[in-house]
PALUM-883556 format. One record per residue (C-alpha): residue in one letter; x, y, z. Coordinates in pm, whole numbers, plus 50000, padded with zeros to 5 digits. Each point is the difference from the previous one (the first is absolute). Example, Ala and Ser with C-alpha at 12.3 -4.5 7.8 and 13.67 -1.06 7.14 Angstrom:
BEGIN
A512304955050780/S501375034449934/
//
This chain:
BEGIN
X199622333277535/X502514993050274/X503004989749818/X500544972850283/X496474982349799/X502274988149732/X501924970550019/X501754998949708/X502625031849847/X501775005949716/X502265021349997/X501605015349667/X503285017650079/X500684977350275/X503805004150049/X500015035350133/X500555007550332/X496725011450096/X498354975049835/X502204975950134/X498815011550351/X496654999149986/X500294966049858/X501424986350306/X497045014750211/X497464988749781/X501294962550033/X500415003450403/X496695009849941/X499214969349853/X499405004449673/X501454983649668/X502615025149750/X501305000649711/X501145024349775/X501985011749646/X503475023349933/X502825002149784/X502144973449988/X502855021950203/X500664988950318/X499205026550243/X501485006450376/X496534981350078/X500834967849847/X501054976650329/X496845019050205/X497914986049692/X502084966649957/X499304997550407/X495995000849996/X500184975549679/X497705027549815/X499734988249615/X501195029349748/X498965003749642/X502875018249749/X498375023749866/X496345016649976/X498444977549694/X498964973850251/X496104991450056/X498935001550372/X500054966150146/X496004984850055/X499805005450383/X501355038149973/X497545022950195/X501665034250045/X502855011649834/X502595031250135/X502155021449728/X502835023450097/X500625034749803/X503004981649853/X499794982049598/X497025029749896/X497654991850302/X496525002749914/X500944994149652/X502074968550008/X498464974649857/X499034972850268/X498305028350184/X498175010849678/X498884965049973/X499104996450378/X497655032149951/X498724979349675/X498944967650171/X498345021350312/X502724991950261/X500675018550349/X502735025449906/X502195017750227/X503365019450004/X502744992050248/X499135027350157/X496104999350048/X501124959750065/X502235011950297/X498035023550123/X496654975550036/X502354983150216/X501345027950196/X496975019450086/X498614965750137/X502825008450273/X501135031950227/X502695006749715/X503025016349996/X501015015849680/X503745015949952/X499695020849739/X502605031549860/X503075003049782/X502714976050085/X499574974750320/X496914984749968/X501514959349893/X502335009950340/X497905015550256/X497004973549878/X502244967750076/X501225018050313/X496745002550138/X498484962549931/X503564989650072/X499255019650386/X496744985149995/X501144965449912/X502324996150282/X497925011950198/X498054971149945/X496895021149903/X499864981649638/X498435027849763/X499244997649668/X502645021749806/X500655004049626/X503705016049892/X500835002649652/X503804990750011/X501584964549883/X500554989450345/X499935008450322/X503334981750219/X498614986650344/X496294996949875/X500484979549641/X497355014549875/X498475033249905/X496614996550027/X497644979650304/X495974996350051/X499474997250341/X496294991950143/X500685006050393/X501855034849975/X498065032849930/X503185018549810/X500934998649653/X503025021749913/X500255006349638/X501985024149751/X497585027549840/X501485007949676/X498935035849862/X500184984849635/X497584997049794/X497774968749926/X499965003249631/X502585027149851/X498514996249664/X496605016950107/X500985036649901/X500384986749652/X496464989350004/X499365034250185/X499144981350300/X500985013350361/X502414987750171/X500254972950304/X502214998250300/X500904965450115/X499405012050341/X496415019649960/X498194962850054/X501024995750366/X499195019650340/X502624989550210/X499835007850402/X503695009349978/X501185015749733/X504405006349966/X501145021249789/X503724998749954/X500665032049807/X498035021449725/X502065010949685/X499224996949645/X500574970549764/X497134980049738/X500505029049769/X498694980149716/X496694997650210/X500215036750239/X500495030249856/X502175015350293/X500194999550371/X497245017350061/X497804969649823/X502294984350210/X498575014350322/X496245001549897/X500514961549944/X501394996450352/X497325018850154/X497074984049913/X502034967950106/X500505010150328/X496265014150005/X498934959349978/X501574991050356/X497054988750217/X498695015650283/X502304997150308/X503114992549771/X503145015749977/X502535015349739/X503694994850078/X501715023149802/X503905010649940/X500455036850173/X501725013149703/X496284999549803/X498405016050312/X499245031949829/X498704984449703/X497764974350184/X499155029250257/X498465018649702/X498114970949945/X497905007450269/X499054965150068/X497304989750287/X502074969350089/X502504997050259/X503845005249908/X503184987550124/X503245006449929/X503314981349929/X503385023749913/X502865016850093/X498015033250169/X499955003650361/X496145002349948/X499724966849860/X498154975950183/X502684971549986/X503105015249915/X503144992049882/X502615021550209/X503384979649941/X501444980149656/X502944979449981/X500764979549682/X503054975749969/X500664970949792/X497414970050093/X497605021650233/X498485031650103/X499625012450319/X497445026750083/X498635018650343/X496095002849930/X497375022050213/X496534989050132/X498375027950227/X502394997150304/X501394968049916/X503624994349782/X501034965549812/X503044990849807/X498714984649639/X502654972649848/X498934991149634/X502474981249807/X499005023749637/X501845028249946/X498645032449954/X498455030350243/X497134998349722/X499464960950128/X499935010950362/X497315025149908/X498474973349841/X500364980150342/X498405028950167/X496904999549787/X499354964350029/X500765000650384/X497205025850011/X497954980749837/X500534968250184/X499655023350287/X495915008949948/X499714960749921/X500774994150339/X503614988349964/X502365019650314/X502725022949847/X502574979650172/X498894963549855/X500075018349646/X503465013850014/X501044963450114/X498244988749756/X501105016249751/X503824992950115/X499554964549784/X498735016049662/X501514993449708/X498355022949726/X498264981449738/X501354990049683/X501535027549753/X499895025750274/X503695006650154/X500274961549919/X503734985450062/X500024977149704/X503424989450066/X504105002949979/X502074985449768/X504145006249951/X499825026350276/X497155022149819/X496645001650215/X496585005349763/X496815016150120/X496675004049780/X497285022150101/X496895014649782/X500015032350049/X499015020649716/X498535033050060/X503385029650066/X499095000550371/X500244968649990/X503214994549839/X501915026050193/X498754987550333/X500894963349955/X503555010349844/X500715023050299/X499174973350222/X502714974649839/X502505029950024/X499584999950365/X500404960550027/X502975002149783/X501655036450026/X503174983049890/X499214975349747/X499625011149610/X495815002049954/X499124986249648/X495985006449884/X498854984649772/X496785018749882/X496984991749717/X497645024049984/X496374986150072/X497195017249723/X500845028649738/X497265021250126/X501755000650386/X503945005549846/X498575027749743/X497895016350320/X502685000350270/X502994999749791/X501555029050225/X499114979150280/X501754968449856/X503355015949934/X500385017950398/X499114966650120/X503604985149952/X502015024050128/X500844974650258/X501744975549743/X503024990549959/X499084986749632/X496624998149830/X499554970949745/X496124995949816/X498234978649711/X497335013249813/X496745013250171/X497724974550067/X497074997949795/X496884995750195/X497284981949871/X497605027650095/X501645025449733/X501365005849693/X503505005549915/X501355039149979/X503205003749793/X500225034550150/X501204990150327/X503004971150050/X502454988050236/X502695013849768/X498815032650087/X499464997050382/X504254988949962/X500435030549842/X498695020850209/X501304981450307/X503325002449889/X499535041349933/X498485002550354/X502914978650147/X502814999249807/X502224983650238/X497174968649977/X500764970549756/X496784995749796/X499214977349745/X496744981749814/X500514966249905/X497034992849856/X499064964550060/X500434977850340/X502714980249799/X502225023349918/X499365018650372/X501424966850152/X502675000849771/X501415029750083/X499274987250369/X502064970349949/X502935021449864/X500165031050227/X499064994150379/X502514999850237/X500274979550348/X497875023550281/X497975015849723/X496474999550116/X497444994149671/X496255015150069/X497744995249724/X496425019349970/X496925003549839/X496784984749976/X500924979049664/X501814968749958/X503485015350120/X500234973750264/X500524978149741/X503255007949903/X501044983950363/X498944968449853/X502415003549676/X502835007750260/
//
């Protein structure tokens, strides 16, 4: 049944940022929400607060009378927590976020950013291009907020796009324990335009290696509908080239063969400036983000915004006004001289772009990262990976890895041991674990110095710590 029948959701695990999205389009679709989490606030909580959408504490509650579908996430056991269990009991619609999002999206010539590392970024670009533009799509972003738009998700009846992240996690990570296959978030749409910001591996507590990886991207890509497009970063073409995919392919990179092209990168403190290339035709690109990994990004949604019939030129001024989104390169503010950034990258390529970029905006200024480690499974996997990402640093501060609800603990692996090996790698780094956010603002309090530039990352509750400072 067309989710669009129901009128009434519930929808248990509320709080998270996808979630929180497709919330918002379901009530500018018209419909009534409501919903259950932890009693922590989330980054979500004034989006939430904003649509007056009632939240339970906790996953005990009954289902209200008038509830007629209800929409879990893979978050607090899934399938298995137990207001689904009792949804399946009294006969209710059930859907995942993702099957949820995607009965939306497929209603719509969709545009799903998908790949390691961009997709919150290049997905707000785009509806943030198409916005402007006054084309009003539908779009669904899974970030706290999006500056300049206020929100991070929109219904729209009278546009035909719907731009949408397509995560390549899983709906339900519990299902090889019940020797169940896995599902990709992103295997329920077929978008018309699919983005894919960059292939590399990560989810290793759901893919065995990159070559899962790739099989998983594949038959992703495989689902565009006829006529559509894949906009894809040059640096995979050999990969996606092997593919051998039916569909047509564009590309976005640094390669002279690229279809737009990014020829010229300038990074200084407030802005980049970049010279981009579209067939015979040059622009300069101003984005006020740092980073030649966000003008790439840029490039990808420009593309994209490109084959929705948005001009190159009206996207690059576009995106001249974009502010990121929440907890991505976010200025959170200054205080006694010291500036403080927070951003959520957590995967090594990640971590070593996002601290390059800051290097470049502040060559002169000492670099502080603060780091928690986001799942045991992903530290353990990429260790090597983790400890050549901070090479950058002037000084590497961490708490304890952040235990995701989706796994169980592993005393094998600990941030006490990524400082270790940090510190062996770079000796000439300060590195330290503090443990808790308390005693990391502590320490804070005690040791930063006027100019010193604070960046914290990860996809935890870091950002917190700027609250207890």
């Amino acid at each position: 049944m067309n989710l669009l029948a129901y009128h009434s959701f519930y929808l248990v695990g509320i709080k998270g940022v996808a979630m929180t999205s497709l919330a918002q389009c379901l009530i500018d679709a018209g419909k009534k929400v409501q919903g259950s989490d932890l009693a922590e606030e989330f980054v979500t909580q004034p989006l939430l607060n904003k649509r007056g959408i009632h939240i339970d504490i906790g996953f005990e509650h009954e289902f209200p009378k008038d509830i007629e579908c209800v929409i879990y996430t893979a978050a607090h056991s899934a399938q298995q927590n137990p207001q689904v269990q009792r949804a399946f009991a009294k006969g209710l619609p059930v859907f995942s976020q993702a099957e949820a999002l995607a009965q939306l999206f497929n209603q719509k010539s969709g545009i799903a950013v998908c790949g390691v590392g961009g997709k919150s970024t290049v997905s707000a670009m785009i509806a943030w291009i198409l916005e402007k533009n006054g084309k009003n799509p539908s779009f669904s972003v899974g970030v706290g907020n999006i500056p300049g738009l206020n929100k991070t998700g929109q219904w729209s009846d009278t546009d035909t796009y719907f731009v949408a992240e397509a995560d390549e996690y899983v709906t339900d990570p519990s299902a090889p324990s019940r020797e169940e296959e896995i599902t990709p978030r992103f295997s329920f749409m077929t978008p018309f335009i699919t983005v894919c910001t960059n292939l590399s591996f990560d989810h290793p507590d759901v893919y065995r290696d990159f070559e899962h990886t790739q099989e998983v991207f594949k038959t992703f890509f495989s689902q565009i509908k006829e006529g559509g497009t894949l906009v894809a970063n040059s640096e995979n073409k050999n990969i996606i080239e092997a593919f051998e995919l039916k569909t047509q392919i564009v590309y976005f990179g640094e390669s002279a063969d690229s279809d737009l092209q990014l020829m010229k990168y300038k990074s200084q403190e407030g802005f980049t400036k970049s010279i981009i290339r579209y067939g015979q035709e040059t622009f300069e690109l101003k984005l006020q983000i740092p980073g030649k990994y966000n003008v790439l990004n840029a490039c990808a949604a420009i593309l994209a915004a490109h084959l929705a019939s948005t001009s190159i030129k009206e996207s690059v001024q576009l995106l001249a006004d974009f502010r990121s989104t929440q907890r991505r390169a976010e200025f959170v503010g200054e205080k006694s001289g010291v500036r403080y950034y927070d951003d959520y990258a957590h995967h090594p390529h990640e971590v070593s772009q996002v601290i390059r970029a800051f290097r470049e905006w502040f060559p002169e200024r000492r670099l502080v990262i603060a780091f928690q480690s986001h799942t045991f499974s992903r530290t353990k996997a990429l260790f090597n990976e983790f400890v050549e990402s901070f090479a950058e640093a002037d000084e590497v501060i961490m708490i304890d890895i952040f235990a995701s609800a989706r796994e169980q603990a592993d005393p094998s692996i600990t941030s006490d041991l990524l400082c270790t090996a940090i510190n062996q790698r770079f000796p000439h780094i300060s590195v330290q674990n503090f443990h808790t956010l308390q005693k990391l603002a502590e320490y804070l309090k005690q040791s930063l110095n006027p100019h010193d530039v604070v960046l914290t990352l990860g996809a935890g509750d870091i950002y917190k710590v700027h609250e207890l400072l």
